[in-house]
C-alpha positions as CSV (number, residue, x, y, z in Angstrom):
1,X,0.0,0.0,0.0
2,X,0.9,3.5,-0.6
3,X,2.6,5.7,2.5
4,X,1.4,9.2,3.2
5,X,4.8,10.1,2.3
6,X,4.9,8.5,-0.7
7,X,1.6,10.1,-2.0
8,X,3.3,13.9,-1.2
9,X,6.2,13.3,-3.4
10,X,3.5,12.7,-6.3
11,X,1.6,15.4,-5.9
12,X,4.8,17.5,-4.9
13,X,6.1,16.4,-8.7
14,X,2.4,16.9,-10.5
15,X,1.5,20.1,-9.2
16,X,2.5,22.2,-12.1
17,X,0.6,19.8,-14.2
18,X,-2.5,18.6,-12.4
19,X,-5.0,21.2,-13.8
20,X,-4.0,20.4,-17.5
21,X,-4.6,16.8,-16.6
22,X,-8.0,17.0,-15.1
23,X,-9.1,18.4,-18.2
24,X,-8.6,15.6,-19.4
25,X,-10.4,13.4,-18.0
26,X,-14.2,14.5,-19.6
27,X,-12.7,12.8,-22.7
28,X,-13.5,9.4,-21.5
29,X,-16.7,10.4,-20.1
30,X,-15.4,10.8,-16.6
31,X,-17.0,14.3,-15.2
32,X,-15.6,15.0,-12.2
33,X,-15.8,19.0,-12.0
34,X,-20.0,18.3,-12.6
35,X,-20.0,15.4,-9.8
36,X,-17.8,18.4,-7.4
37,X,-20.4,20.8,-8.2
38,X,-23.2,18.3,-7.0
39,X,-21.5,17.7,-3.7
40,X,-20.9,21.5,-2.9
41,X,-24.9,22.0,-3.7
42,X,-25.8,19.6,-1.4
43,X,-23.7,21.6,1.4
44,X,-26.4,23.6,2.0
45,X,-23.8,26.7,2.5
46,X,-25.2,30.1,3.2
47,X,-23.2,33.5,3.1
48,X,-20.9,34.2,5.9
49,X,-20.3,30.4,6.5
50,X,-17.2,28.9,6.9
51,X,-16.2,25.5,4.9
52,X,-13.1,23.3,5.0
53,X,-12.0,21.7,1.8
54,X,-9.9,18.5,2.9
55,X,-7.4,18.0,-0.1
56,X,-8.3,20.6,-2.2
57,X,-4.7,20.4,-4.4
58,X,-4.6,23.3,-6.1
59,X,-8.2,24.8,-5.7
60,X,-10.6,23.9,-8.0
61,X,-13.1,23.9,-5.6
62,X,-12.7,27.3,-4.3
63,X,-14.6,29.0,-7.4
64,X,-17.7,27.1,-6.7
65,X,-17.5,27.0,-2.9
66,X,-16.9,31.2,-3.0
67,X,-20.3,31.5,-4.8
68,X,-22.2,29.9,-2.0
69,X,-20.4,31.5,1.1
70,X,-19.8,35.0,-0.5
71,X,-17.2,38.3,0.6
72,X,-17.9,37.5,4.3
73,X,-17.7,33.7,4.4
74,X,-14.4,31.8,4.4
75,X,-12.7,28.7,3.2
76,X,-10.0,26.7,4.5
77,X,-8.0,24.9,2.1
78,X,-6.1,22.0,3.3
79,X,-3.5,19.7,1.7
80,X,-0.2,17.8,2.5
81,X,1.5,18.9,-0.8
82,X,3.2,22.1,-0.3
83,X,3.7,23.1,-4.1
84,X,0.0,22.3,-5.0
85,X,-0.8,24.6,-2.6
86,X,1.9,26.9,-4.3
87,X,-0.8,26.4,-7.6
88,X,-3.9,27.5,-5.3
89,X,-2.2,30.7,-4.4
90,X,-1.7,31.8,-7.6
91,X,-5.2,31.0,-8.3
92,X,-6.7,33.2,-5.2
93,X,-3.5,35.5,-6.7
94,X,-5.1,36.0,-10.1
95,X,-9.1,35.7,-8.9
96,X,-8.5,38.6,-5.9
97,X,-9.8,36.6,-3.4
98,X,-9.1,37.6,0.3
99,X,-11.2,35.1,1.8
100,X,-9.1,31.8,2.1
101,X,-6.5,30.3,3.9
102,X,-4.5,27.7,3.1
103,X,-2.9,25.3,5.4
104,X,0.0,22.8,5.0
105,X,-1.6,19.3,7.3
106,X,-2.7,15.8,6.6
107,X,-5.7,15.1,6.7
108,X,-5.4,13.2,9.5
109,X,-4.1,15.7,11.4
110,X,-5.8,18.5,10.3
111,X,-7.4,20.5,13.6
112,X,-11.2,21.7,12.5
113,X,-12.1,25.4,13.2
114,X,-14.7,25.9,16.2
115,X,-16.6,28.3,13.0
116,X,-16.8,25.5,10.5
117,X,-20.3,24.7,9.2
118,X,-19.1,22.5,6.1
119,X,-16.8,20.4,5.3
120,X,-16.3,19.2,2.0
121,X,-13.6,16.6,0.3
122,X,-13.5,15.1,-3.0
123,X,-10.7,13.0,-4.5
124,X,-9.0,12.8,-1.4
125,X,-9.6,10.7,1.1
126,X,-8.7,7.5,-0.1
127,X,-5.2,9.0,0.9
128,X,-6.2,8.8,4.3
129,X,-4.8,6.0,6.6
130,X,-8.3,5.7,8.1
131,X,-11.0,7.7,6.4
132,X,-13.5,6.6,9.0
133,X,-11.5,8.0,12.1
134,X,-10.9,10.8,9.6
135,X,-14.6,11.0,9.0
136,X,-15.9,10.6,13.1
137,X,-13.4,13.5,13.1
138,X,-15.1,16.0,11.2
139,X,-18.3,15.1,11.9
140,X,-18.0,15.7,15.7
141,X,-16.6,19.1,14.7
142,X,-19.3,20.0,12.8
143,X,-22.2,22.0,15.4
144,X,-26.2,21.3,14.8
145,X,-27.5,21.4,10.9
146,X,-23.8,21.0,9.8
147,X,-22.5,19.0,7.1
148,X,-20.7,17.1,5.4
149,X,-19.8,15.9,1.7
150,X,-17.7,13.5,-0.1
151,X,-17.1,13.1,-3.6
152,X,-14.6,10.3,-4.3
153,X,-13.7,7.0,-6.0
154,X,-15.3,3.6,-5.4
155,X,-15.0,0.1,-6.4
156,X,-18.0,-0.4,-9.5
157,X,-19.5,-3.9,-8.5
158,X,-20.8,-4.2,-11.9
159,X,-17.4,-3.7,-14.1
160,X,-15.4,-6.4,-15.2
161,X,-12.3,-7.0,-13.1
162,X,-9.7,-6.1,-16.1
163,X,-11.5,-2.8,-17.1
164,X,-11.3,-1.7,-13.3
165,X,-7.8,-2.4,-13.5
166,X,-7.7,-0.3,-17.0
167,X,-9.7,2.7,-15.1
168,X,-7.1,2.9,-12.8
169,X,-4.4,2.8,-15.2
170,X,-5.4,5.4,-17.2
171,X,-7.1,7.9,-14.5
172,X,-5.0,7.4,-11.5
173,X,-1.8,5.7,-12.1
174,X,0.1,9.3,-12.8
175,X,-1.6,10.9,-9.1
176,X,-0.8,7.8,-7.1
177,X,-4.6,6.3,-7.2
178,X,-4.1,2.4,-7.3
179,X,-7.0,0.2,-6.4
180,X,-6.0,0.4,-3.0
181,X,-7.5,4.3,-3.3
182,X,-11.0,2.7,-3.0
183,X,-10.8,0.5,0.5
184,X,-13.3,0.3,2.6
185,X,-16.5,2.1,2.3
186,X,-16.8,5.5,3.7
187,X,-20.2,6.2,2.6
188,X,-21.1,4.1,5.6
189,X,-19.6,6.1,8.2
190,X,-21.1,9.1,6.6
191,X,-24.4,7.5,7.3
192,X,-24.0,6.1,11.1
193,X,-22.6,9.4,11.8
194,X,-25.0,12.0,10.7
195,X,-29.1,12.1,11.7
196,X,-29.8,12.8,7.8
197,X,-27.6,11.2,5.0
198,X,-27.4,10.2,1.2
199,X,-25.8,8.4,-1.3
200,X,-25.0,8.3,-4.9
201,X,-23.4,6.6,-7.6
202,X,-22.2,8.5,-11.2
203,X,-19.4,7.5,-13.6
204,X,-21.3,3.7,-13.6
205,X,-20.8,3.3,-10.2
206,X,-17.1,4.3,-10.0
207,X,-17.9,8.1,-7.9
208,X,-20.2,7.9,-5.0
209,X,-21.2,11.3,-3.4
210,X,-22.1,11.4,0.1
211,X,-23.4,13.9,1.9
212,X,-24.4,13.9,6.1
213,X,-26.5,16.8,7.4
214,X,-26.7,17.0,11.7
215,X,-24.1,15.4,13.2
216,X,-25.4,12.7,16.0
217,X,-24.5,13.4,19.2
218,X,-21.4,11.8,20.1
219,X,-22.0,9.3,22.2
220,X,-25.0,8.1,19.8
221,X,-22.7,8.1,16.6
């Protein structure tokens, strides 16, 4: 399996080329800027709100997420890759945006904001060691009507075991997703952990996005 360390040193080589690539990818059908959009509607943000983006690379979320939280929201941009986070400041450089702050953390690590009131990831957090302790994380961060969305990779039950191999080779292998990337199931968690949840499945059953609204109390979840 792929270390934490391991994964930096890819992303610390792609950065000056992960934009071009991801335009790339609607070519073989594979949507994923429409399947991020999705997830950040269903975080319910409002202006003035504050969101975390776990993983966000070099910011392609931050147009989108801006439009919902406005001038007097915030967003926290997260990632373990230094020089992606190099690209995302020239981003926020060129758009004139004074409203985000990018920090240098794992995941893993990451310490939530007592103002967060979303917390969004996508592509990201099959990275994590343990995206359900991850997950129980930010959830118990989150206060009352909070929440929570993922947008990620999973293993399609109904593809044929040579063309998941295939996907992988030709969306992942350059950004260090193997098929390890899709462990577990942390659509689950996102369910157990939040009163109101739901699920869904695009690129034939190869993205999920999840999405929790009012974390359970913590001894309940």
């Amino acid at each position: 399996m792929i270390t934490t360390e391991e994964i930096k040193a890819v992303y610390q080589r792609r950065a000056g080329i992960y934009d071009l690539s991801t335009r790339l990818y609607p070519f073989i059908g594979f949507r994923f800027e429409a399947y991020r959009r999705v997830g950040i509607e269903q975080l319910r943000l409002r202006p003035g709100d504050c969101v975390v983006d776990l993983g966000c690379g070099t910011g392609l979320n931050f147009q989108p997420l801006l439009e919902r939280v406005g001038p007097r929201g915030k967003i926290i941009g997260v990632d373990n890759a230094p020089r992606m986070l190099r690209q995302a400041e020239k981003r926020i450089a060129a758009a004139g945006w004074n409203n985000i702050e990018l920090r240098v953390s794992p995941m893993e690590t990451f310490v939530f904001p007592e103002d967060v009131k979303g917390i969004f990831s996508s592509g990201a957090l099959g990275f994590t060691p343990d995206p359900e302790a991850l997950l129980c994380r930010a959830a118990r961060a989150l206060p009352e009507a909070g929440n929570l969305v993922i947008v990620d990779l999973k293993r399609p039950e109904k593809w044929p075991g040579w063309l998941f191999h295939l996907y992988f080779v030709l969306l992942g292998k350059a950004f260090a997703v193997t098929p390890d990337y899709v462990r577990g199931q942390p659509w689950k968690s996102v369910e157990a952990l939040f009163a109101s949840s739901s699920y869904a499945e695009r690129y034939g059953g190869a993205v999920y996005i999840a999405s929790g609204r009012n974390p359970l109390p913590r001894d309940t979840a």
